[in-house]
C-alpha positions as CSV (number, residue, x, y, z in Angstrom):
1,X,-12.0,5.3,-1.3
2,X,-12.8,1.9,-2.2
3,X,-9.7,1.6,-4.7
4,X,-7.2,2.9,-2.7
5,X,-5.0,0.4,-0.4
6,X,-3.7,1.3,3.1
7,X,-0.9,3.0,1.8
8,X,-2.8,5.4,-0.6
9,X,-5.2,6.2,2.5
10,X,-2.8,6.9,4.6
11,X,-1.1,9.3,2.5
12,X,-4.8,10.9,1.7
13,X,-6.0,11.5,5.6
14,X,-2.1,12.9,6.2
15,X,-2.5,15.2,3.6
16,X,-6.0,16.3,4.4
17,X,-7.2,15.2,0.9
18,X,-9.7,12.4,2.9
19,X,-10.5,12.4,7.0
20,X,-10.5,9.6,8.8
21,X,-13.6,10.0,9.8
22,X,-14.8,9.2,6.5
23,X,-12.8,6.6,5.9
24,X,-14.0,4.6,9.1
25,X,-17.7,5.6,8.5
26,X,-17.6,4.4,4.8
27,X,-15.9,1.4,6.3
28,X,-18.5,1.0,8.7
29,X,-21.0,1.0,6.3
30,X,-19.7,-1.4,3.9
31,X,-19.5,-3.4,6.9
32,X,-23.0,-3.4,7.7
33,X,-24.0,-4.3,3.8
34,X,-22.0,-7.1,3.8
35,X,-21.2,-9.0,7.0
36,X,-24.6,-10.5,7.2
37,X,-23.7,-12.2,3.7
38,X,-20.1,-12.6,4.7
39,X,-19.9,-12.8,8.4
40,X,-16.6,-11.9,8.4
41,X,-16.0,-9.8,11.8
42,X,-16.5,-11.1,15.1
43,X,-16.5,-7.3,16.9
44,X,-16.4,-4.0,15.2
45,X,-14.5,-1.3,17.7
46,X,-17.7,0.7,19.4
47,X,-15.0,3.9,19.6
48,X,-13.9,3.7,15.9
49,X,-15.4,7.1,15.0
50,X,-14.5,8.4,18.2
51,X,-11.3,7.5,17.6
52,X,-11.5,9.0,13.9
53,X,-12.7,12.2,15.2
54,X,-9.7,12.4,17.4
55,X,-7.1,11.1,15.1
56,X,-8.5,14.0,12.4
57,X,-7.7,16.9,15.2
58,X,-4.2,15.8,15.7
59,X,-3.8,15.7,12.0
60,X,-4.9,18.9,11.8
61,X,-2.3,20.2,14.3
62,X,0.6,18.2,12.6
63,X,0.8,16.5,9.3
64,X,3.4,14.4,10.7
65,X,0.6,11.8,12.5
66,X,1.1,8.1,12.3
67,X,-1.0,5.7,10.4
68,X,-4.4,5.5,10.3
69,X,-6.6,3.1,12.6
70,X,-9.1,2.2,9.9
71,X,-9.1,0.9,6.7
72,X,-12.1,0.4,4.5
73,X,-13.4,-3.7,5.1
């Protein structure tokens, strides 16, 4: 996941090759390696997987679904 773009993950979660629930957990996590080095977000959304989850069931009822919420950080 980490050399894809926006565009490319997109593209992956719509076609069921990736979930975004993966893609915001890895995302989480490479938040929490780095912002203590970085310090780079002020708030990280507390319903992000939540979201995921949610955005990964309407997927799987139509391809058609817009963007995803998350990207990797």
């Amino acid at each position: 996941m980490k050399s894809l773009d926006l565009f490319q993950l997109t593209n992956q979660v719509r076609a069921g090759k990736l979930r975004a629930h993966d893609v915001v957990k890895e995302s989480l996590a490479r938040i929490n390696r780095s912002n203590s080095t970085l310090n780079a977000f002020i708030s990280i959304n507390s319903e992000a997987m939540k979201q995921a989850g949610e955005l990964d069931a309407r997927i799987a009822r139509d391809r058609s679904e817009g963007f995803v919420v998350a990207a990797p950080g």
